[in-house]
C-alpha positions as CSV (number, residue, x, y, z in Angstrom):
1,X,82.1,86.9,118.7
2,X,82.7,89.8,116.4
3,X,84.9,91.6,118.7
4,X,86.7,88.5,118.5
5,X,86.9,88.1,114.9
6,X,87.7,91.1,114.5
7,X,89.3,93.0,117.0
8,X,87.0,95.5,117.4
9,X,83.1,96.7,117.7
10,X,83.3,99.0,114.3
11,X,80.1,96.6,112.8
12,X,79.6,97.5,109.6
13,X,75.5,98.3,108.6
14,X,76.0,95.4,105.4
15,X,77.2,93.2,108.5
16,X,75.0,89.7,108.9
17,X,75.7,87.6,111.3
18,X,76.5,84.5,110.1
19,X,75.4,80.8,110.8
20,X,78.2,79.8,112.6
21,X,78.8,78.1,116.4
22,X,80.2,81.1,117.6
23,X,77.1,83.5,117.3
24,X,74.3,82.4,119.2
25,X,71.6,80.6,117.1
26,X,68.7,83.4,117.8
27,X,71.0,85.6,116.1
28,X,72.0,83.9,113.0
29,X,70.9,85.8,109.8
30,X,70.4,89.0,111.7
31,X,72.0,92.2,110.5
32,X,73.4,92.6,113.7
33,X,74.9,96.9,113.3
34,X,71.6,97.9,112.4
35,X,69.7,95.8,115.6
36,X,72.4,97.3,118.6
37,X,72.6,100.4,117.4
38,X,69.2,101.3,117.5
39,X,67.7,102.8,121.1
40,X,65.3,100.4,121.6
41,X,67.9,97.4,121.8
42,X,69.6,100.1,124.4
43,X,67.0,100.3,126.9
44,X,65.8,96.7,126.6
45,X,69.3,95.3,127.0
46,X,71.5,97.9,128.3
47,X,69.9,100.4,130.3
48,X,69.5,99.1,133.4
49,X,72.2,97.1,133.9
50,X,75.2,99.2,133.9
51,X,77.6,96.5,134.4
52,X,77.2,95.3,131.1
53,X,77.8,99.5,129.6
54,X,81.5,98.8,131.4
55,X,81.8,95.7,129.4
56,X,80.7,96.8,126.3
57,X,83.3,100.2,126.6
58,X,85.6,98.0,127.7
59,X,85.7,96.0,124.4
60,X,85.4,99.7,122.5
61,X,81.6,99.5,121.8
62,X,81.1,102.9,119.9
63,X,78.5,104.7,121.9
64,X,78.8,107.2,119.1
65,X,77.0,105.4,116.1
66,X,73.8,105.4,118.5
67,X,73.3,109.3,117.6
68,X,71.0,109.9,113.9
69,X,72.6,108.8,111.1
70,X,72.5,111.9,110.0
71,X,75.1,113.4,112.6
72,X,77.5,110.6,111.5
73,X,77.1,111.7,108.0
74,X,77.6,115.3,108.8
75,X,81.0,114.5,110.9
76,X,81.8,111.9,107.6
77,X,81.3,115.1,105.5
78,X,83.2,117.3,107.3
79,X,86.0,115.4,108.0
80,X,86.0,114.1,103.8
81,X,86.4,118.0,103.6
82,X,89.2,118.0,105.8
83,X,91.1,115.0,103.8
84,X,90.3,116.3,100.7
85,X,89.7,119.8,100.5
86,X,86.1,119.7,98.8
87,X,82.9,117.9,99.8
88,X,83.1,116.5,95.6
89,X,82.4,112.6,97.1
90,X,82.3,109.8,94.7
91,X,78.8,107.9,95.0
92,X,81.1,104.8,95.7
93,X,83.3,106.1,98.5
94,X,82.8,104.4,101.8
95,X,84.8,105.7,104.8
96,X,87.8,103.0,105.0
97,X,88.1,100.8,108.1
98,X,91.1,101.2,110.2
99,X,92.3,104.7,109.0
100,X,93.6,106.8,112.1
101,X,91.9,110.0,109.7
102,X,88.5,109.2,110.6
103,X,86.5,108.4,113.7
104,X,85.8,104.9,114.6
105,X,81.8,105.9,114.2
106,X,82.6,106.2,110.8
107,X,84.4,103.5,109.5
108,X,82.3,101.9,106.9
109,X,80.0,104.6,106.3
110,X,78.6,104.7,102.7
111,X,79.4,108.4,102.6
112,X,79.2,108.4,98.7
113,X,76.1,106.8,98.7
114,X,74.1,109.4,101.4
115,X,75.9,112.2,99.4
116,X,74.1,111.0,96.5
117,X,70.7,111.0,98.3
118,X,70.5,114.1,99.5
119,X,71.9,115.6,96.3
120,X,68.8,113.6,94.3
121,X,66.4,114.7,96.9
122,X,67.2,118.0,97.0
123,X,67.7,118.6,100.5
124,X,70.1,120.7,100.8
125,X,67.8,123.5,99.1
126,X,65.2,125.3,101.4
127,X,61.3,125.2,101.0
128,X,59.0,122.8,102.2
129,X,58.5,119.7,99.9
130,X,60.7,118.0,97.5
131,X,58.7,119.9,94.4
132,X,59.7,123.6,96.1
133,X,63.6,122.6,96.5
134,X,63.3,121.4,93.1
135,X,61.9,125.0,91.3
């Protein structure tokens, strides 16, 4: 039904699925990006059956946004860096939907928003807790 609505499989992760006839009733109110793109819906419902993988690629499932969020946000970063020449992301920029410049995976990615957390939690300074990459 969201393929169908929308022309592709780019689910965004704020994405509910809503109480309407054409999503089945089990999966009414369900936030349906971050419940398939998770490996434990992949091996209980796509696994073994590998006629259903065919389907899915044929309607452009992306495979992609199954790796760590973290990898997307590093391929989000490096290709913001690309765009724009700096990694200087505003806390509000989310990767636009339909833009040829980035990769499907990434469409939708609140890229401004993980920039942020990292950058409060210090993780992109060395040592082993948060108070080490703090001093």
């Amino acid at each position: 039904a969201y393929h169908k609505e929308n022309g592709d499989l780019a689910i965004p992760g704020r994405f509910i699925v809503p109480a309407t006839d054409e999503y089945p009733e089990e999966w009414h109110g369900v936030k349906l990006a971050s419940t398939i793109y998770t490996m434990k819906w992949w091996q209980k419902h796509i696994a073994q059956n590998p006629d259903r993988v065919a389907q899915l690629s044929n309607l452009g499932f992306i495979w992609e946004r199954l790796q760590p969020t973290w990898n997307l946000f590093m391929e989000g970063m490096v290709n913001y860096r690309n765009i724009h020449g700096n990694v200087l992301v505003p806390a509000s920029f989310v990767v636009p939907r339909n833009d040829d410049n980035w990769h499907m995976a990434c469409w939708d990615l609140p890229l401004g928003s993980f920039v942020q957390q990292v950058r409060l939690r210090h993780d992109f300074l060395t040592g082993e807790n948060s108070l080490q990459r703090k001093n």
